[in-house]
N, C-alpha and C positions, 0 to 999 in steps of 0.2 A: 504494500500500500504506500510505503513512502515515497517509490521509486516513480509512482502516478502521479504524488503527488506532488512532486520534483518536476518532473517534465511538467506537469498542467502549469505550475509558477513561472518556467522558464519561457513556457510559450506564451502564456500572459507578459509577460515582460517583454518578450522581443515581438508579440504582435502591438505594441501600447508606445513601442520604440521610435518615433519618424526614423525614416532613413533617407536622409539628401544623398542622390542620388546622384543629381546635375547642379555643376555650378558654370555660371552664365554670364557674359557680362555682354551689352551694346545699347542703343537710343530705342525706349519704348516709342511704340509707335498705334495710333486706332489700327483694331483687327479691320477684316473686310465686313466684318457685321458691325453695328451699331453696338455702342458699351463694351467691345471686346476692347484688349490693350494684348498687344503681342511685341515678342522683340526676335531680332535675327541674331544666334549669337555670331562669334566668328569664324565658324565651320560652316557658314550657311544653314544652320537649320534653327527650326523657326520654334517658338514658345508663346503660349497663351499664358500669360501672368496676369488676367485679368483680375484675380483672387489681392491683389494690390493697388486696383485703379481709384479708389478713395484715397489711398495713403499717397499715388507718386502724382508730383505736382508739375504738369509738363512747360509752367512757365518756365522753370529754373531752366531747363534747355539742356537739361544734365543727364547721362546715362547709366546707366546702375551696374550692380554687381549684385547679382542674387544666387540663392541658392534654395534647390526646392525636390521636393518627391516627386515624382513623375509618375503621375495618376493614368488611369485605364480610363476612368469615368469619360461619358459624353457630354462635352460641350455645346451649347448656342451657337458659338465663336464656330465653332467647326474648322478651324484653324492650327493648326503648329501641335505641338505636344504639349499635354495639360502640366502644369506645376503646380503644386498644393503645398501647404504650409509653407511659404515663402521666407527667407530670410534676407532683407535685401538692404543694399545702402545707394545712396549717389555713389555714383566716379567722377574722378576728374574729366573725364571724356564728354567734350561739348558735343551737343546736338542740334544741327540746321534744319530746320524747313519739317523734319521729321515727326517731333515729339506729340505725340496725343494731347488733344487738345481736346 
């Protein structure tokens, strides 16, 4: 019985764990849907960070650096690969003409 309930605490722990997966950095920018926010990182592929569009403020003109789980779920956005639990900051990386507005 301990042995059950050993494994049961350990799977509770590592399924309760996030696991950032992808870390990302480039200029958010509007998805092609309305309300999405997506960014390109620098391998060319594309992320729906819209789970941050209250938080990032596209006056500043500034590009971020986040990091997030990489979700299965379906999006609105229908766009890029989903990120959930986000952890993001600005970068120094100015943004032209681009940023979600």
């Amino acid at each position: 019985m301990q042995k059950l309930v050993l494994g049961l605490s350990v799977a509770v722990m590592l399924a309760s764990s996030p696991v950032f997966a992808e870390t990302i950095s480039g200029c958010p920018v509007a998805g092609v849907t309305a309300g999405c926010l997506v960014v390109t990182a620098k391998d060319g592929k594309v992320y729906d960070i819209t789970e941050i569009k209250d938080a990032f403020d596209p006056a500043k003109k500034r590009g971020i650096v986040a990091s997030g789980e990489v979700s299965k779920d379906v999006s609105t956005c229908m766009q890029g690969t989903i990120l959930k639990q986000i952890e993001w900051t600005y970068s120094e990386e100015q943004c032209t003409g681009g940023a979600a507005e």
